[in-house]
C-alpha beads as a LAMMPS data file, in Angstrom:
LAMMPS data file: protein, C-alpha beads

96 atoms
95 bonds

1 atom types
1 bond types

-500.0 500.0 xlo xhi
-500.0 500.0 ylo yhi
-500.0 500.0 zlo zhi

Masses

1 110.0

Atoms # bond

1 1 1 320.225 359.291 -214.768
2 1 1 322.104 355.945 -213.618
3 1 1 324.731 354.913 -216.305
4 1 1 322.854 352.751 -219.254
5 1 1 319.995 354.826 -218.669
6 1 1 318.616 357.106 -220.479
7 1 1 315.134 358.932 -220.876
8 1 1 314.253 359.998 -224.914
9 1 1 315.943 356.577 -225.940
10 1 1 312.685 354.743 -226.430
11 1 1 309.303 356.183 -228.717
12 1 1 307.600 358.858 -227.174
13 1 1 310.532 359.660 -224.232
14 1 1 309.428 356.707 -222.063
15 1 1 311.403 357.568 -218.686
16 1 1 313.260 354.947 -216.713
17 1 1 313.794 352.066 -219.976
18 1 1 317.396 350.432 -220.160
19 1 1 319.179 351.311 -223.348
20 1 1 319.670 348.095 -225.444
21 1 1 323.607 348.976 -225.557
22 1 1 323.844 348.380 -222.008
23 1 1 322.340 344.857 -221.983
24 1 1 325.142 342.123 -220.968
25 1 1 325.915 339.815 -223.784
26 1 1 324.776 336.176 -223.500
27 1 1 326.680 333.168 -223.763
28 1 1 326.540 332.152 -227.033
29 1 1 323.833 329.085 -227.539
30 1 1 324.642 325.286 -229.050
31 1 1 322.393 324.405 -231.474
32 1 1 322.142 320.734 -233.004
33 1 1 319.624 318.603 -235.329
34 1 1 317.781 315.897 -233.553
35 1 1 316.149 314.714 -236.949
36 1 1 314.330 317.468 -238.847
37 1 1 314.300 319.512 -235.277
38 1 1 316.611 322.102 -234.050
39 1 1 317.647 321.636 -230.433
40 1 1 319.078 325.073 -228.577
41 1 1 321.307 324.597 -225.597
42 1 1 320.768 328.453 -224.402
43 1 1 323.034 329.192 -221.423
44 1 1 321.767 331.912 -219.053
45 1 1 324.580 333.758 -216.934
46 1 1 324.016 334.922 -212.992
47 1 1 321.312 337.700 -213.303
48 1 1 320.734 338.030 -216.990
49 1 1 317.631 337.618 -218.436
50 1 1 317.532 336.470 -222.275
51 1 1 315.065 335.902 -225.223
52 1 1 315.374 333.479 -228.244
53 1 1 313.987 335.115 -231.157
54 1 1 313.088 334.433 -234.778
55 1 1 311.893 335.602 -237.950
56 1 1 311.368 334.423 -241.854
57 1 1 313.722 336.066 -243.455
58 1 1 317.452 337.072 -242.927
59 1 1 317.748 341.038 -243.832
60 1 1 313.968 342.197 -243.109
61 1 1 311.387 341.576 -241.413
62 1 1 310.303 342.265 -237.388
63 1 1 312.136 339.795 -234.440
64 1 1 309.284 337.471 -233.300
65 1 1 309.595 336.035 -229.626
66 1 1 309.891 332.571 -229.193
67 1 1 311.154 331.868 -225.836
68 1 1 312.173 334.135 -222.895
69 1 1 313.960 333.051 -220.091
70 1 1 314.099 335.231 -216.520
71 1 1 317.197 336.797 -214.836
72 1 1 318.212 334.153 -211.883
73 1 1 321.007 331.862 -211.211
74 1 1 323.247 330.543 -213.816
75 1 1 322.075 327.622 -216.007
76 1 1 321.650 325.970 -219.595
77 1 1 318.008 325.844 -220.852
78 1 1 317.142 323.349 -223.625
79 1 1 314.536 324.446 -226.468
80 1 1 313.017 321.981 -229.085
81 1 1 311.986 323.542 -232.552
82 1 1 310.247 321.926 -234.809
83 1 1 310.830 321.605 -238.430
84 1 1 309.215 324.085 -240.602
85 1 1 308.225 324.141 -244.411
86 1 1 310.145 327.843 -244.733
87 1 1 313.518 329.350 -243.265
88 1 1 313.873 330.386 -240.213
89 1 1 316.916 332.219 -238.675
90 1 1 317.522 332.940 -234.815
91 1 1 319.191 335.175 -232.418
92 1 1 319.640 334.876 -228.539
93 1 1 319.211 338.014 -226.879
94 1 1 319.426 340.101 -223.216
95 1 1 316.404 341.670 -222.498
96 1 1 314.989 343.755 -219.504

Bonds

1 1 1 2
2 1 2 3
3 1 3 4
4 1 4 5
5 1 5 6
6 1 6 7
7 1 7 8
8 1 8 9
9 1 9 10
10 1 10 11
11 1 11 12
12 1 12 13
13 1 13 14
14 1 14 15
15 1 15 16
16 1 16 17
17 1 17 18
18 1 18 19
19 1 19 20
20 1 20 21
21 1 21 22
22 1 22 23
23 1 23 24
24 1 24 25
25 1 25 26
26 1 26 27
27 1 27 28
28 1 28 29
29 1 29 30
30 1 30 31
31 1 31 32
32 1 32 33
33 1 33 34
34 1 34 35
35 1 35 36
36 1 36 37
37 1 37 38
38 1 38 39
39 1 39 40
40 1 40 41
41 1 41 42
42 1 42 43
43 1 43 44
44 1 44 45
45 1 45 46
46 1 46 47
47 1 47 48
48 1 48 49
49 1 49 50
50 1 50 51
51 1 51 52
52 1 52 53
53 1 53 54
54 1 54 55
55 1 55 56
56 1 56 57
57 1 57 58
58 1 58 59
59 1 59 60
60 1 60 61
61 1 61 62
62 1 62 63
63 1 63 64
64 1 64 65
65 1 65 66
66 1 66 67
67 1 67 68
68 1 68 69
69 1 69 70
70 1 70 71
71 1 71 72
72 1 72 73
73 1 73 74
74 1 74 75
75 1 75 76
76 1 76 77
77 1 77 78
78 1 78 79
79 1 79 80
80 1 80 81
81 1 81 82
82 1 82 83
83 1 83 84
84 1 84 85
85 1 85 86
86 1 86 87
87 1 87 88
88 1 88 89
89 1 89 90
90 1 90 91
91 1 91 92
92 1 92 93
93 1 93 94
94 1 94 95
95 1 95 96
């Protein structure tokens, strides 16, 4: 099994899946209010493919997907989010 890889790591044994650990780290995003919106600068390294994420409440609660953005050449992507009436918090994530 290829370094990163490994067989049992995911529910049920799934062969062949990419353990999470192994993922490159993105470049952290820029995030700034345009009014009651959040704008996210999300820059995507050569070959890395990345997901902006979100859920209601800090501690608990499953990662929703908001946005995911394929591997390819480097670049900065720009994501409007509207205001909501509750909290949201964020993370920008590698993914397979």
């Amino acid at each position: 099994v290829a370094d990163g890889w490994r067989a049992s790591a995911w529910p049920m044994g799934s062969p062949g899946r990419l353990d999470a650990a192994s993922l490159p780290v993105p470049a952290a995003p820029r995030v700034a209010m345009d009014g009651a919106d959040l704008v996210f600068s999300l820059p995507l390294d050569a070959g890395v493919a990345a997901q902006l994420q979100w859920r209601s409440e800090a501690a608990s609660g499953f990662w929703q997907p908001l946005v995911r953005y394929p591997a390819g050449a480097p670049r900065t992507e720009t994501l409007r989010v509207p205001a909501a009436d509750a909290a949201r918090f964020f993370r920008w994530v590698a993914v397979e």
